[in-house]
C-alpha positions in Angstrom: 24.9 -34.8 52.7 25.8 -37.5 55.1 27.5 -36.4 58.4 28.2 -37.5 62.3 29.9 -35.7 65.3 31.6 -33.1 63.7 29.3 -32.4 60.7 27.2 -29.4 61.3 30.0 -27.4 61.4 31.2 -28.8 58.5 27.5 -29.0 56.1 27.0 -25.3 57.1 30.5 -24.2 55.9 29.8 -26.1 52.9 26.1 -25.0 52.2 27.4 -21.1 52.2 29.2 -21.5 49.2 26.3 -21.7 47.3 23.9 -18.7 46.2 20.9 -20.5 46.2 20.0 -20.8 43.1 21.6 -23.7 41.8 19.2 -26.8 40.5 19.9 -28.7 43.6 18.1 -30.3 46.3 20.3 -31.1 49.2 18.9 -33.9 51.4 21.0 -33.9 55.0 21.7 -37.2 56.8 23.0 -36.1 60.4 23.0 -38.1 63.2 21.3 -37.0 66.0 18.9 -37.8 68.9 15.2 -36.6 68.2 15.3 -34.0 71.0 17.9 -31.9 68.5 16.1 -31.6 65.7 14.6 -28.5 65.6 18.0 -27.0 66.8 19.4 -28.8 64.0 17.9 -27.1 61.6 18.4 -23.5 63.3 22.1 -24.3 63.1 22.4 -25.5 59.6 20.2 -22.4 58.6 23.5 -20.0 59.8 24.9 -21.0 56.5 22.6 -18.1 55.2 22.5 -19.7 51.8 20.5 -22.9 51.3 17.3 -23.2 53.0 17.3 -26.1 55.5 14.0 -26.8 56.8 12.7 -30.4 58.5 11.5 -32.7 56.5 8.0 -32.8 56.9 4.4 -34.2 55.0 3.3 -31.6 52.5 6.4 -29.5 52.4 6.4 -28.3 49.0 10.0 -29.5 47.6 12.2 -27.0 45.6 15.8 -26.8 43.9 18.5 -24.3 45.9 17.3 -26.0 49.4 18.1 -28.4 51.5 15.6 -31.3 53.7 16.9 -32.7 57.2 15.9 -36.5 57.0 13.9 -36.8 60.6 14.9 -39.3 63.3 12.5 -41.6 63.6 11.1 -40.9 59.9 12.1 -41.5 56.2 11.1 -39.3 52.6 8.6 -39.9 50.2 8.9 -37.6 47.0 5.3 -37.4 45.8 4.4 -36.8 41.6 3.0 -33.5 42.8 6.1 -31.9 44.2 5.6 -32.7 47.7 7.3 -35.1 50.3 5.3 -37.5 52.6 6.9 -39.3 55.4 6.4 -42.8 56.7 8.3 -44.4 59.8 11.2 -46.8 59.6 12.5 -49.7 60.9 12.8 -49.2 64.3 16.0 -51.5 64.5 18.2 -49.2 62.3 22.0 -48.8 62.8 22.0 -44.9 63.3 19.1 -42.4 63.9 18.6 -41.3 61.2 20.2 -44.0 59.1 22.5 -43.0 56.1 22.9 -46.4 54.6 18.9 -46.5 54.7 18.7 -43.2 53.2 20.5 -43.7 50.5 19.1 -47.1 49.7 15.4 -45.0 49.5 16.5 -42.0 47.5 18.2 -44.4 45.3 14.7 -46.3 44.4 12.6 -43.3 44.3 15.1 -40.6 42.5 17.4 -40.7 38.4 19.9 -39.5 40.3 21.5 -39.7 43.7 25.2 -38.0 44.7 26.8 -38.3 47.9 29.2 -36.1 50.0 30.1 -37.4 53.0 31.1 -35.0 56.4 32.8 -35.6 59.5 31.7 -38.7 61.1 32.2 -41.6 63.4 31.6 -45.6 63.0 30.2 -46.8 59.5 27.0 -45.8 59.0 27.2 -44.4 55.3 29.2 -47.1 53.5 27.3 -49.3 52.6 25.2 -46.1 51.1 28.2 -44.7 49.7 28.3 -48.2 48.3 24.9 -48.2 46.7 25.2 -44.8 45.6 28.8 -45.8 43.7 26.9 -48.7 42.2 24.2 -47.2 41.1 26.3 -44.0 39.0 26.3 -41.2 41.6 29.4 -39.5 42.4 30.6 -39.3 45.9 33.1 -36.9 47.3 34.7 -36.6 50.9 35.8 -34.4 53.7 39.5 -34.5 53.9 40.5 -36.2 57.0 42.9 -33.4 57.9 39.5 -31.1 58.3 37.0 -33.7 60.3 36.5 -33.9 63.8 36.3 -37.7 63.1 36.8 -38.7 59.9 35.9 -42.7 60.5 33.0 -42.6 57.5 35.0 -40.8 55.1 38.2 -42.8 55.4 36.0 -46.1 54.9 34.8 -44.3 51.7 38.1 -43.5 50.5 39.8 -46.7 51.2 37.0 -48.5 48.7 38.5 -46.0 46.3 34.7 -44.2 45.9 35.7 -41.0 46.2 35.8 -38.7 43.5 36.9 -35.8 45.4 38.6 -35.3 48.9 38.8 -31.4 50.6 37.6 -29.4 52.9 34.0 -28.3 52.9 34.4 -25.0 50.9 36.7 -27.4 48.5 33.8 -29.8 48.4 31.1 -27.3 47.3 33.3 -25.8 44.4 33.8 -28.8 43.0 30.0 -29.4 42.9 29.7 -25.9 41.5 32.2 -26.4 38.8 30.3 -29.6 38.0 27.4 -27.8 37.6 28.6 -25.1 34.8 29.8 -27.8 32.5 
């Protein structure tokens, strides 16, 4: 889940539509300065839903939740179930960096889907990109419902989006998806 300004809002509208159960793990790419990550993850948690909890070394990792990538840190799934973290280039575009995000869930996961939120400059397409290339599905935010919708209109105009709505929109169609 790939968001800017405008995205919280947005990823916790979408993260109540689920129950909980579903076999997903949700990994969320928000921009943000380090000093708002912990509050971060309190306001994602309102959707009630889907688990959000920091990404952190030895958290145990489990379908029907969801991991906030850290700022100044990337993910390592490990065989045993657990996630390491290791630091990242310090010269990244974005904090935490979507387009490296993707390129590392890409090389260590079978498969990687994308929806991308509300969001500002262009940090995300050339993950969107890789994700595209590499068989995942990506779907977007309707312009109409982001506070910016810069990222997602990028997305769109490469004709990579297999879906466009509102977040509620967004999570049925991964639900539908899902019962097939």
């Amino acid at each position: 889940l790939a968001a800017s300004i405008g995205g919280p809002e947005a990823i916790v509208r979408f993260l109540a539509e689920f129950e909980g159960d579903e076999p997903i793990l949700f990994v969320v790419v928000q921009h943000m300065d380090s000093e708002f990550v912990g509050m971060m993850a309190k306001q994602l948690n309102k959707n009630q839903k889907i688990p959000v909890s920091l990404a952190t070394s030895g958290l145990n990792i489990k379908p029907g939740s969801a991991l906030l990538i850290p700022v100044d840190e990337s993910i390592v799934f490990q065989s045993d179930g657990r996630l390491a973290v290791k630091d990242v280039n310090p010269h990244r575009t974005a904090t935490p960096c979507i387009d490296d995000v993707c390129g590392d869930l890409i090389n260590q996961l079978k498969s990687v889907n994308l929806a991308v939120f509300s969001g500002m400059a262009s940090d995300g397409v050339v993950g969107a990109t890789n994700v595209f290339d590499n068989g995942g599905t990506i779907i977007t935010q309707s312009a109409e419902s982001s506070v910016v919708s810069s990222i997602s209109d990028e997305v769109r105009a490469l004709k990579m989006s297999r879906f466009d709505g509102i977040p509620k929109e967004m999570a049925q169609f991964i639900k539908e998806r899902l019962n097939r």
